[in-house]
N, C-alpha and C positions, 0 to 999 in steps of 0.2 A: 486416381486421376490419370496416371499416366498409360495406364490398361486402357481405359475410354479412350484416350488421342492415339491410341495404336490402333486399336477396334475402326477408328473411325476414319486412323488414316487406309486401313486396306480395304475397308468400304468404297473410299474414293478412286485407291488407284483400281479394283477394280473396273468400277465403273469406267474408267479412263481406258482400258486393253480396250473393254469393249466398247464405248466409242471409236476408238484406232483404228480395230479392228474393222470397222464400218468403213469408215473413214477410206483405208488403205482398199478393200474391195470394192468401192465403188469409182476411186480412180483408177482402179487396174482391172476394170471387169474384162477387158477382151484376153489378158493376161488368166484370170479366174477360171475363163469358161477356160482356156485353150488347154490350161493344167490340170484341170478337172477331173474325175476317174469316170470311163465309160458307162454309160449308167444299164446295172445288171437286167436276164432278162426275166422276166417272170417266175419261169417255172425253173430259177438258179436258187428259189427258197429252199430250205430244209426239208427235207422229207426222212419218211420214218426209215431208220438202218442205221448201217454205222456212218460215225459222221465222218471219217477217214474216206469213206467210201465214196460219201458226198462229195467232200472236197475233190478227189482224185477226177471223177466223174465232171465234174464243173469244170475243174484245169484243162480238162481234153477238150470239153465240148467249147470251150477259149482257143483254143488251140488249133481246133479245126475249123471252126468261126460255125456261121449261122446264112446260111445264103438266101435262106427263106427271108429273113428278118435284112439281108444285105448287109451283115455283120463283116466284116474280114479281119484277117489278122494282122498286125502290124509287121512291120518288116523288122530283121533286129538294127539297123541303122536306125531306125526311127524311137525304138524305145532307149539307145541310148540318149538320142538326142531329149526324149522325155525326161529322164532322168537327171538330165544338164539342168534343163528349165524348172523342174523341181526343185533342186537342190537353189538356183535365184529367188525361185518365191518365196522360198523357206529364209532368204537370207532378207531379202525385203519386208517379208512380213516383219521379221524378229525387227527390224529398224522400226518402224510404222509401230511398232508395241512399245517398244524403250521409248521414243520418242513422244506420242500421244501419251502415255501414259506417265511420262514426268511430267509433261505440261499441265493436266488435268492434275494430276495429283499435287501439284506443287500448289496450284491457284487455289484448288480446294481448301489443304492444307492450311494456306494461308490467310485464308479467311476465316477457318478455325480457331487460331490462334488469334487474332486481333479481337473477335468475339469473347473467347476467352478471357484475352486481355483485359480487356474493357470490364467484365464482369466481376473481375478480384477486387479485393479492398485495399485502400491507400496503405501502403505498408511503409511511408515515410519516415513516418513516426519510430517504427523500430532502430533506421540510423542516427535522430537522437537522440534513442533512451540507452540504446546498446555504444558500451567505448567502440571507439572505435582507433585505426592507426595508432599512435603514440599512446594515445591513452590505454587502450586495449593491450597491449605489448608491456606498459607500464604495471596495470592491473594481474596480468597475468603473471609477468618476474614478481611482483608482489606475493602474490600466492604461492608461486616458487620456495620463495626464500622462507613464508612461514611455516611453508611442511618441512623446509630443512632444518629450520628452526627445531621447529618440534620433535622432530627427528633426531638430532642431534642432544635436544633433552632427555627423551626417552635412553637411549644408548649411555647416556652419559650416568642417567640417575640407572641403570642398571648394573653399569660399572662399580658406579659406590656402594651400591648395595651388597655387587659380590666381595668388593673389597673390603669392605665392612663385614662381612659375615667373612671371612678369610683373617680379620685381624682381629675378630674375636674370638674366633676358633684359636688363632697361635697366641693371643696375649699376648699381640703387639702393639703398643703405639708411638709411632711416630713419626716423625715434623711431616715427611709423605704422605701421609694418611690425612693431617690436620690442611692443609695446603692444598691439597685436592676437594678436602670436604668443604671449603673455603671459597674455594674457585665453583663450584658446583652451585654454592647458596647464591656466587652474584648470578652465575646462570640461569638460577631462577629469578631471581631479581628480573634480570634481562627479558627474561620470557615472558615476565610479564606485564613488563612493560610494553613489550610489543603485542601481545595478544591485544592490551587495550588500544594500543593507536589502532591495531587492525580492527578489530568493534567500533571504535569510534569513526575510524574512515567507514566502515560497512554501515553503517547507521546512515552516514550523511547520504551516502549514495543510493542507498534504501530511501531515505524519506526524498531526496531527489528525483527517483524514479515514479514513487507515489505522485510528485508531485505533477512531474509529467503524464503520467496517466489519470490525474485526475481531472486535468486539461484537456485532454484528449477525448477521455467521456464528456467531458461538458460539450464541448466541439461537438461531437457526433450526437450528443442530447436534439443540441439546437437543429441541426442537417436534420433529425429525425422528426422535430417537430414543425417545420416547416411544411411537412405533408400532411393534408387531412386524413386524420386517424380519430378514431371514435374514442370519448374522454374515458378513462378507467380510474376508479379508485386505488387512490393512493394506498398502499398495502402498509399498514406501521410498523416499524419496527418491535421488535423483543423488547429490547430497554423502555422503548414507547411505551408498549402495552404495560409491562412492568411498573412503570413510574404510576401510569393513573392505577393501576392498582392500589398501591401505596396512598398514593392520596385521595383517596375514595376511605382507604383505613384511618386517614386521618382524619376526615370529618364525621367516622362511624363510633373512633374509640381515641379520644384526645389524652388517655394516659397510658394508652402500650402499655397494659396491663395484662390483658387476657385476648382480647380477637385477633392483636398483631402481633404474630410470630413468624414473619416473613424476613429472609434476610436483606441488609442493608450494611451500609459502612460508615459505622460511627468514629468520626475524626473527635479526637479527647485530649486533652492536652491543660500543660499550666498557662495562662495570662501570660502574651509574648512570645510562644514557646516556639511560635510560627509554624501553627499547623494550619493557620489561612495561605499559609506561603506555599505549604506542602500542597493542599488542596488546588492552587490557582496553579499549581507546576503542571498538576496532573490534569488538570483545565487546558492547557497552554493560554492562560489568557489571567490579566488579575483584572479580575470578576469586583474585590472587594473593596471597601473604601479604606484608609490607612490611616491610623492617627498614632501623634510622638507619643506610646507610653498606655495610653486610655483607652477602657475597652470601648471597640468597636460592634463588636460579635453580641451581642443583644437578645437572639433569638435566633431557633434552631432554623439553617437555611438547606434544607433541600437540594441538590443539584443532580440531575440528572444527566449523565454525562454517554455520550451517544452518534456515531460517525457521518459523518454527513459529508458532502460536496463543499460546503461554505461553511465557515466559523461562525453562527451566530448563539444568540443568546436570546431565551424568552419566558417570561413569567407566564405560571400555569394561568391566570386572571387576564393577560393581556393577548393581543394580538401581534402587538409589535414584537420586531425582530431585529437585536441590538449586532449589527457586522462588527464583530472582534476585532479584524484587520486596520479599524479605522480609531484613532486617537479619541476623536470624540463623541464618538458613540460607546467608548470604552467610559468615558468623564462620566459621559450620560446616567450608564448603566451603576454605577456606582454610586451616583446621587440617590439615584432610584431605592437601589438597596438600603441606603443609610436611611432615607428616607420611610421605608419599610416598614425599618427595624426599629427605630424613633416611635413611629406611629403605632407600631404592636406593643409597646409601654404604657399604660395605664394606672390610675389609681395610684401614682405615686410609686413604682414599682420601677427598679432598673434592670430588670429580664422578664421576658415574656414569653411563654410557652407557645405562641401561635406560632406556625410552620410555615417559613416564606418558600414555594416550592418555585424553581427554575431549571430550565431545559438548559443544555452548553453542546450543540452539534459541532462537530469540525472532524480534515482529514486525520486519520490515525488517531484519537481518540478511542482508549479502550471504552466499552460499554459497562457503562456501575452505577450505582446509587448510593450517593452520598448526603453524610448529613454533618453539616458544621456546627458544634455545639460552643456557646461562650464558655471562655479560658477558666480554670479553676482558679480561684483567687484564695490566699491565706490572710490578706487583710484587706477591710475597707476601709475606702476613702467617707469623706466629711457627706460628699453629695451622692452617697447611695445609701437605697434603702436600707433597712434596719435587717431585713430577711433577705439579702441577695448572696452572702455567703452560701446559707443554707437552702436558696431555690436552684443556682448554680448545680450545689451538690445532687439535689435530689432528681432535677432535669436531668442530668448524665448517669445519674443511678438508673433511671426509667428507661433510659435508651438504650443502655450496657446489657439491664435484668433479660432484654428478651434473647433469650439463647441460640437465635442463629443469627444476631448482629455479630460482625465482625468488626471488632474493633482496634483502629488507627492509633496505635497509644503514640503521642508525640513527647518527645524529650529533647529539652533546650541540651545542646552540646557545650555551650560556650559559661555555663554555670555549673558549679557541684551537683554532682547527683543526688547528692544527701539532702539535699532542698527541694528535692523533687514531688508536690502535692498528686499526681497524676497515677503512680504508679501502684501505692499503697489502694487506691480506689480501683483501680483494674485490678489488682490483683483478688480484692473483695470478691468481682463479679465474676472474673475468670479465672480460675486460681492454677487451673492446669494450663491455663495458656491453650487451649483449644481452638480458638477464635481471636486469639491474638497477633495484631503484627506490631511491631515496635518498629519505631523510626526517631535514628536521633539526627537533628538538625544542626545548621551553623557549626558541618565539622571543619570549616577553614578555619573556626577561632577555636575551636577547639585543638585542635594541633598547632595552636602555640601555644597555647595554655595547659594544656594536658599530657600524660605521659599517656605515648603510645600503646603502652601496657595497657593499660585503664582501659583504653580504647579500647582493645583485643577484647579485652573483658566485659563490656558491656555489650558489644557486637557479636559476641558468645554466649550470650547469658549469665555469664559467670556472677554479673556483679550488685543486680538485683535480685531478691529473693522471687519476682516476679515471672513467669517462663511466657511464650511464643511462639509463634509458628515459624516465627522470620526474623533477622535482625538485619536493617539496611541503616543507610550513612549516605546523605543527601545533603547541597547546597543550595539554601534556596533564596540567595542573592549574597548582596554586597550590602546590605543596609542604603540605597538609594532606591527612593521612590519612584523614579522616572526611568528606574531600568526596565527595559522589557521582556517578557521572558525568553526571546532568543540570544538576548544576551546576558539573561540570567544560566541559561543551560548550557551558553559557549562558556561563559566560565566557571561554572560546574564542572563541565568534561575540563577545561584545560588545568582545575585544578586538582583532581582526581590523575589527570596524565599524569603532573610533575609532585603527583602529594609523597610527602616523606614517610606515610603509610603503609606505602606500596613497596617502600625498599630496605624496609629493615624485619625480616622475617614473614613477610608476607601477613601484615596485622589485617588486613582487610582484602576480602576475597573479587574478585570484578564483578558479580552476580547481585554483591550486598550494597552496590555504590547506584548513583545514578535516579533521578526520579523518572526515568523512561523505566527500567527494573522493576521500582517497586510500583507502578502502577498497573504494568503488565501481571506483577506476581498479586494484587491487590484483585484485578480484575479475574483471574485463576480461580482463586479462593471463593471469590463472591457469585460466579456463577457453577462452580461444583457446588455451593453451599444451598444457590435455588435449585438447581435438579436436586438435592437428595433430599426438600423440608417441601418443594411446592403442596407434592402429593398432599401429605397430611395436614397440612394447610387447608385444602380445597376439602376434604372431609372432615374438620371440623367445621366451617361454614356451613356445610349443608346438612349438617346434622343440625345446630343452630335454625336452619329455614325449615327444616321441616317441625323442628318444636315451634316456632312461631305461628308457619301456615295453621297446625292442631289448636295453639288456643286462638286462632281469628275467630275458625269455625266453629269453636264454642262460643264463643262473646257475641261473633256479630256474622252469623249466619248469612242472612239474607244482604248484607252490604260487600261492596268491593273496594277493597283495600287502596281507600285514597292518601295520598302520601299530601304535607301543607301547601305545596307547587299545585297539586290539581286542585285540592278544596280551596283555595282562594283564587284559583280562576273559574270556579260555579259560582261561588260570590259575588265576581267580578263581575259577571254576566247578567245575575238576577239586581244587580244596583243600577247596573247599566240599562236596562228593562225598564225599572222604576221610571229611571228620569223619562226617558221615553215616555212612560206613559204621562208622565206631571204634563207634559206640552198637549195631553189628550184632553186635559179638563173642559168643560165646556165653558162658554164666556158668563153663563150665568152663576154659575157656580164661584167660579172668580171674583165676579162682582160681588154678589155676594160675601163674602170671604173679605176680602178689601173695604167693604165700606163698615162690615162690623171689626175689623181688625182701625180703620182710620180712625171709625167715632171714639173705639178705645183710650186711642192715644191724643184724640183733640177734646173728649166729653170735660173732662175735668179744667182745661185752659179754658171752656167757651164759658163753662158755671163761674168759673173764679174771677176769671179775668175779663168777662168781655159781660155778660149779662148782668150781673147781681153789682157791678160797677156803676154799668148805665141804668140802673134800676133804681139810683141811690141821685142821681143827679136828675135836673126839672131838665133838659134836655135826650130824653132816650135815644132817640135815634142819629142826632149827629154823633155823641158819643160813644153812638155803636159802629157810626161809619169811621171813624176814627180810629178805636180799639180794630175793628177789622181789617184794615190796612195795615195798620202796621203788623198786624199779625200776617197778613200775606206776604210782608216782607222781608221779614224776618223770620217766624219758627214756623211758619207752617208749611215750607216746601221739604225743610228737614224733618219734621216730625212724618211730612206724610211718606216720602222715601222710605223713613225707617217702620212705618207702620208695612209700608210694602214688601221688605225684606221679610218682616217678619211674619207675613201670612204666606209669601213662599217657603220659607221652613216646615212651619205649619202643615202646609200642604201636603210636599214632601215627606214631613214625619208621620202624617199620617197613611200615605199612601205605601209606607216602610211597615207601619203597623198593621196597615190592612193584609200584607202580605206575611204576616204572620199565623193569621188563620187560616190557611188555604191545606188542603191535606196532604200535599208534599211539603209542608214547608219544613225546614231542619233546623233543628235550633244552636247547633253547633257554627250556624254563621252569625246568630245576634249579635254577638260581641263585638265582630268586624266588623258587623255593619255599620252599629252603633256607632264606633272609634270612626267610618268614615267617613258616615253623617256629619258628627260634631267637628269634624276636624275640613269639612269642605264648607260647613255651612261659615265657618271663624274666618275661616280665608275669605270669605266671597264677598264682594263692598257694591253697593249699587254705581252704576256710570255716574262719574261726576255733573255732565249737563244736563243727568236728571232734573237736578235741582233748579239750574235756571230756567229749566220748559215750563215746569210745575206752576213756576212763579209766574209767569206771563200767563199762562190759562187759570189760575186762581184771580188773579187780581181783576182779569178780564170779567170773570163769573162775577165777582163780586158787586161791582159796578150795577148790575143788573138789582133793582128794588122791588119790581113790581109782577108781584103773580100772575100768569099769563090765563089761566084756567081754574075749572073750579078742581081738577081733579091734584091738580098741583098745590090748591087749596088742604084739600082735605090729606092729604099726604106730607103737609107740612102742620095739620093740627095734629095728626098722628104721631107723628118725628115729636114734637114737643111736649102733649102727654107721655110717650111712652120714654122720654126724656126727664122729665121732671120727676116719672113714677120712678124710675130707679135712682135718680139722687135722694129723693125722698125715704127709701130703700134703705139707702146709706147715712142717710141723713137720723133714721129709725133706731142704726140699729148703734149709731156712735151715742145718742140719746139712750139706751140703755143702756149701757157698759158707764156713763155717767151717774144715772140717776138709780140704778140697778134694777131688781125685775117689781113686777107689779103685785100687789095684795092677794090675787087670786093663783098665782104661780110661786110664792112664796109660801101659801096656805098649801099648794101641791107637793111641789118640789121642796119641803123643809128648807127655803132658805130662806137670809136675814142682809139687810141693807149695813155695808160697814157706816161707818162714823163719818166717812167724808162724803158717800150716795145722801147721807141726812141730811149733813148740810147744803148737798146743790138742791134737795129737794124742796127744801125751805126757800132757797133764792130760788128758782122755778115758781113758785107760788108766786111771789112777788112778782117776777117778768110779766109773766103770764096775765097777772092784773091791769101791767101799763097797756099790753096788747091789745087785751079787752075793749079796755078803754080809747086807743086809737091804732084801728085795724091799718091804717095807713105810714104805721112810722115807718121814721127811716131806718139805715138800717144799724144806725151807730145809740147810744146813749149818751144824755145830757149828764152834764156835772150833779145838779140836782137833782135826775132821775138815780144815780149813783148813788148818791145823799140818801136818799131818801130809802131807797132797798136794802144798804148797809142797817140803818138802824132801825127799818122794820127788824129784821132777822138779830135783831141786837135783844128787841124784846124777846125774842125765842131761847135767848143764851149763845147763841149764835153769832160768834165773832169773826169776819170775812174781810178784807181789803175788795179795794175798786177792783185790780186784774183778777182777783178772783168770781168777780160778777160778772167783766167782760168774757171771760172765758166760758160761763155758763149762757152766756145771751146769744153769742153766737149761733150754734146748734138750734137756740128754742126761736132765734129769726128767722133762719134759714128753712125749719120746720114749718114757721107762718108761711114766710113768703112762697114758697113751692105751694103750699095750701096755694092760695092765693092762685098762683101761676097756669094751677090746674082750673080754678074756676073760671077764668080770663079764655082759657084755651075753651073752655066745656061751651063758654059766650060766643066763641069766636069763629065756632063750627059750622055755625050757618048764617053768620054775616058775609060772607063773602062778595055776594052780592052788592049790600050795604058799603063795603070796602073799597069796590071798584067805583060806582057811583062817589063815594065821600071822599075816597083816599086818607088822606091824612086828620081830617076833620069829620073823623066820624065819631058816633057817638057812642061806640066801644071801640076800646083798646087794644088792637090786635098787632101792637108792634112785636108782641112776641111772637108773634105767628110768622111773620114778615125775617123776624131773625133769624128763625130755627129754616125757613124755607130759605134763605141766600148760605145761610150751614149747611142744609142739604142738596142745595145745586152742587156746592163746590165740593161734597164727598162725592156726589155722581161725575163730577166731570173726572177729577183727581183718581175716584177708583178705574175708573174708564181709560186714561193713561197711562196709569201704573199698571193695566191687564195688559194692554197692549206692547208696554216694555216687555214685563213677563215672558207672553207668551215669543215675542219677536227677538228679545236679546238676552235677557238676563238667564234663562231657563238652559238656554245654550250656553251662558257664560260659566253657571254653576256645573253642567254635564262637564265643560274643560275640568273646570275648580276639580272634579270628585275624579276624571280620570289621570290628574295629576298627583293626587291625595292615594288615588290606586296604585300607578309608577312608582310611586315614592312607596310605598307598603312591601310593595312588589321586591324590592330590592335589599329591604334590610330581613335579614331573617329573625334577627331576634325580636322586631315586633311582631312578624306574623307566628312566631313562638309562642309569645303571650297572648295573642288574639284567637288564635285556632290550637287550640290545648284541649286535654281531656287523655282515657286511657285510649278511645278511638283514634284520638289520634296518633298517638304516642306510638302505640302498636303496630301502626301503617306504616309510618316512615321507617321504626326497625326493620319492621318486614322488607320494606321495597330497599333498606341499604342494606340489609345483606343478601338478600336476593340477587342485587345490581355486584357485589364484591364478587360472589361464585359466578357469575355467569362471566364475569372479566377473568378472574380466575383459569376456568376452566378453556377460556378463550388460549388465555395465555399457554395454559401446558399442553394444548393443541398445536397451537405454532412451535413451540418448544422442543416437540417430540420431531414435529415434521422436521427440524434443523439439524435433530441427531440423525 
């Protein structure tokens, strides 16, 4: 930089001489010319010879002038006088150059510089982040003092050593010898007690500085994006990409078995041990919920732990993002959790295998993966299950077996080690300690409780037969819940400054204290452990995909490997289709369909209730007006609603089944279909003011008596034969299952009438007789007429009660009367005429013609309504019904599991999950390598 602002200042001052230089000869031109040298003549150029000779030759012909040309020569008074005025211009010019050319060169210059100026970055920020005066002068005698320190160690511990080898050499010892070596041990004491204040002060000012500069990026974030810049994808982190790795493994192989052998950091420990303490230290934030005594810890929690600008927290399922910094988004988050881990409990069950996985970003935050497993327990309580001892154990055996977890052994400090359930299980799975780190907790109670020894000794290995990579010594509270962890960490360090650890032989090293240590040494371990397993990782997957891809292309050649997300949205599209088309029906078709689905549901109330009533009474037809009101008013707008739902079903279903013969169709969607048929058609309820429209345009219909036409005529003798022929039908065939089959199909069919067909056959004779005798009865039996059929059938041997005759009479009246009913209609076919001329006093009986035609106004008007519901609202109401029956499908995976099953499918989705694991994979040790 400062090459260019030289460069650029002698750029300028030249240009400034020469400006000047202009400048100074055009105010001094008569001065210019008058100094000026006489200008030579022609032939004074060079010619060929010697050039001494030239010059000589030139000099003379000066000298004697040129008279031709009016040349003369100067007098010598005049050339000194020349040489006077030379020597001024020469002196003015050089002013005219200093002068012009500071001026020019200074303005330039300085315009240089403000451009300059203007163009550097605010460097403000460096005089807060940097000490400065006192501080700085402070900082610095600080550092002074601990190289003298040091210094003074070294020197000292070399002295004892010589002296120590000098007084074992002479075999000597004494009181000087023990008194120096005495004075030597508190100066290590000393030294290191000061190394720690100096790390500790160097930590704060460290995470100070971050702190400052991480405000400072935000700042210039915001300034950056206030300019229009074109949006770029967010690049994700390592740990990012890592994390969905992981959980991609987890929905591919739920017992970490065999596919996942990726590393991870298994936190393990006893019930209490407070390795959720350890975890949330190394969080900066408590993530977890707390209870006095009871587990909490439920099911394995995931955390992703990964550096970011802002403290938040967020579940891999949600969107939201919980800010650390705030109290109650911390409450929040905790709820949330408990609530989780509550809900992944089933079946009676107090731990649950499902993985709650969560992201944790913040400043200084090492990058790791962790996995919280519930506490080992050595007894159960009353209210857990009967297997949670033994699910406990085999969940933490399954997460330990895969050989490049590293595993978090935690050990309560503040209890016997000899109690310790945690250690004998690590040592199962790791027995070389290869992947292990130990951590023991709550060492503030433990040194009051403990000999320092002990201590040594377990922070050594010495006192477990278990070994490690690492032995550290952490605090990770005070036992109060509402501590935070900045002031769980301030007294952490304050008790590590003043711990009695420190000062009796150096029981514990500064390296093995502190959860800032061991999370940094945790984060070490854990990603040397993915550089040196990704590799082999990422090739057994894709050895895996390519035996998958081989047998696709033998099973299912010509298909493409649809995983249950796509095949239930081709489902979804061909039901959606469907409905579509139901709104396509024609209106005749409809009608159709409704008036044989109505008469279904009304044929049986009109014979029971409302004809064969008024056919028993000397009044027909008030009796029918009667019966038929009140049925308007009651069951016939709901029966016809419901007849209406149920030929849209109908419809529906069959337009589900038509589409099953088409030559694309697949049959691996039935099942769903089926499930979302039934399960849209259960939901779907007709509009309630169905009901009262119906009832106003029925009652209205009804009113009307009188046939308008002949063809209405003959369309209501039609309705009533082909009416009476299929009760008769029925009436036929409940008459043989009575009486049993006849002489001529019993001589066919080898069969035989049982013992009770004998005897209704017997009373049948009898009835049969009175009928003869008056074709006209009613439709009940006299006490007499009872009498009297009982002990005909007496003489046969045949002993019967009254309700056993009445039961037989019915069917064999019902049989007359339809006889009957049909001959009345067969009468009535072409009296019409006769009907309008007599009306009611004609001399055939056509009130049954007159019934069945106000029955069949009120199914033409009723199916006519209910089409036009159909098609106008209910058709759209069911399309909602089925696309919220699809939503709801959509989102639970274990039904569309059991809906869309088979080897086809089964085989897709391995395929496409581990297809999807390698290609994240391979993603990952891409970014991976580009970071080394």
């Amino acid at each position: 930089m400062l090459r260019i602002y030289q460069n650029s200042y002698r750029r300028t001052a030249k240009r400034a001489v020469v400006y000047s230089t202009k400048v100074a000869c055009c105010n001094h031109s008569t001065l210019c010319s008058i100094t000026s040298h006489p200008r030579r003549p022609p032939h004074s150029q060079h010619a060929s010879g010697s050039g001494n000779g030239r010059y000589r030759r030139h000099e003379e012909f000066l000298l004697a002038g040129n008279p031709a040309r009016g040349w003369s020569i100067p007098p010598p008074s005049r050339g000194y006088g020349m040489l006077v005025v030379r020597i001024l211009r020469g002196a003015l010019k050089l002013r005219y150059l200093v002068l012009g050319g500071a001026i020019g060169g200074g303005v330039s210059l300085s315009k240089k510089y403000e451009d300059w100026k203007d163009g550097l970055p605010d460097m403000k920020w460096l005089q807060d982040a940097m000490p400065q005066g006192e501080r700085w002068s402070q900082f610095s005698k600080n550092l002074l003092e601990v190289g003298a320190v040091v210094k003074n160690a070294i020197d000292i511990a070399k002295e004892d050593l010589a002296s120590k080898t000098t007084v074992a050499a002479l075999g000597i010892s004494t009181d000087e010898s023990r008194k120096k070596f005495e004075m030597m041990q508190n100066q290590v004491e000393t030294l290191q007690t000061e190394i720690m204040n100096v790390q500790i002060k160097y930590q704060k000012e460290l995470e100070k500085m971050e702190k400052e500069n991480r405000d400072l990026r935000t700042q210039f974030l915001l300034l950056k994006t206030n300019k229009k810049t074109s949006a770029k994808k967010i690049k994700k982190s390592l740990i990012d990409m890592y994390s969905e790795v992981l959980d991609e493994l987890t929905g591919y192989d739920t017992g970490y078995t065999m596919a996942d052998h990726l590393p991870r950091v298994v936190v393990v420990g006893d019930q209490s041990s407070g390795k959720t303490s350890v975890l949330e230290s190394i969080a900066k934030a408590r993530i977890f919920p707390r209870g006095s005594g009871e587990m909490m810890t439920r099911a394995p929690v995931k955390v992703t732990l990964a550096e970011g600008p802002y403290h938040v927290a967020q579940f891999r399922d949600s969107e939201r993002e919980y800010d650390l910094t705030k109290e109650s988004d911390l409450a929040e988050l905790r709820r949330e959790v408990e609530f989780r881990m509550r809900a992944s409990v089933r079946g009676g069950k107090t731990v649950s295998n499902e993985v709650i996985s969560m992201t944790v970003k913040g400043p200084g935050l090492q990058r790791m993966v962790l996995v919280d497993l519930p506490g080992i327990i050595s007894t159960m309580t009353v209210d857990m299950a009967s297997d949670t001892k033994d699910s406990i154990h085999q969940m933490t055996k399954h997460y330990m077996s895969n050989p490049n977890a590293i595993i978090l052994c935690i050990q309560d400090g503040s209890v016997d080690a000899e109690r310790s359930n945690v250690t004998d299980l690590v040592m199962q799975c790791d027995p070389l300690g290869r992947r292990t780190i130990f951590v023991l907790t709550k060492v503030d109670l433990a040194e009051e409780l403990a000999d320092p020894e002990r201590i040594r000794k377990i922070l050594s290995g010495k006192l477990f037969p278990m070994k490690a990579l690492g032995y550290y010594a952490v605090v990770t509270g005070r036992g109060r819940k509402d501590d935070s962890i900045e002031a769980i960490r301030q007294y952490e360090e304050d008790f590590f400054k003043n711990s009695k650890l420190f000062h009796r032989r150096g029981v514990i090293m500064p390296h093995q204290v502190t959860s800032r240590n061991l999370s940094m040494a945790v984060s070490d371990r854990f990603w040397k452990m993915v550089r040196e397993t990704i590799e082999q990782q990422a090739d057994a997957f894709k050895a895996t995909r390519f035996n998958l891809e081989t047998e696709w292309k033998n099973n299912f050649p010509r298909l493409r490997e649809s995983g249950r997300d796509e095949l239930f949205d081709k489902a979804k599209g061909e039901i959606l289709d469907e409905v579509v088309t139901l709104s396509q029906i024609s209106a005749k078709k409809w009608d159709d369909t409704l008036n044989t689905k109505l008469w279904e549901k009304l044929s049986n109330y009109v014979f029971e209730n409302i004809y064969l009533p008024a056919a028993q009474s000397d009044s027909f037809n008030t009796m029918v007006d009667i019966k038929l009101r009140q049925w308007a008013e009651q069951a016939l707008p709901a029966k016809s609603v419901e007849a209406g739902w149920e030929a849209l079903q109908q419809e529906f279903i069959s337009l589900m089944d038509h589409s099953k013969k088409s030559q694309d169709h697949d049959g691996i969607f039935d099942q769903l279909k089926a499930a979302v048929v039934d399960d849209a058609i259960r939901r779907h309820s007709w509009e309630d003011k169905a009901i009262d429209m119906l009832r106003v345009i029925q009652l209205n219909t009804l009113e009307d008596r009188f046939v308008h036409d002949k063809a209405e005529w003959d369309q209501a003798v039609k309705f009533l034969e082909t009416s009476v022929n299929a009760k008769l039908v029925q009436t036929e065939e409940t008459l043989a299952q009575m009486f049993g089959p006849g002489q001529m199909r019993r001589l066919t069919h080898w069969q035989y009438l049982t013992q009770d067909q004998q005897k209704r056959r017997s009373v049948k004779n009898e009835l049969d007789k009175i009928l003869k005798n008056d074709s006209k009865h009613l439709p009940t039996l006299s006490y007499d007429e009872l009498t009297t059929v009982r002990k005909n059938v007496q003489r046969e041997n045949v002993d019967v009660d009254t309700d056993y005759i009445r039961q037989t009479w019915f069917p064999v009246y019902r049989k007359h009367f339809l006889h009957q009913a049909l001959q009345r209609a067969k009468d009535c076919r072409k009296a019409y005429y006769l009907y309008t001329q007599q009306g009611a006093e004609c001399e055939i009986s056509c009130s049954d013609v007159v019934l069945f035609w106000r029955i069949q106004q009120v199914i033409k008007i009723t199916g006519n309504a209910l089409r036009q519901q159909v098609i106008n609202r209910e058709a759209r109401r069911l399309d909602k019904e089925i696309k919220a029956v699809l939503d709801e499908f959509s989102e639970d995976d274990d039904k569309k599991a059991h809906l869309l099953t088979g080897k086809r499918v089964l085989l897709a989705e391995e395929l496409i999950k581990v297809r999807q694991i390698q290609e994240k994979l391979e993603e990952f040790i891409n970014s991976l390598n580009q970071e080394k």
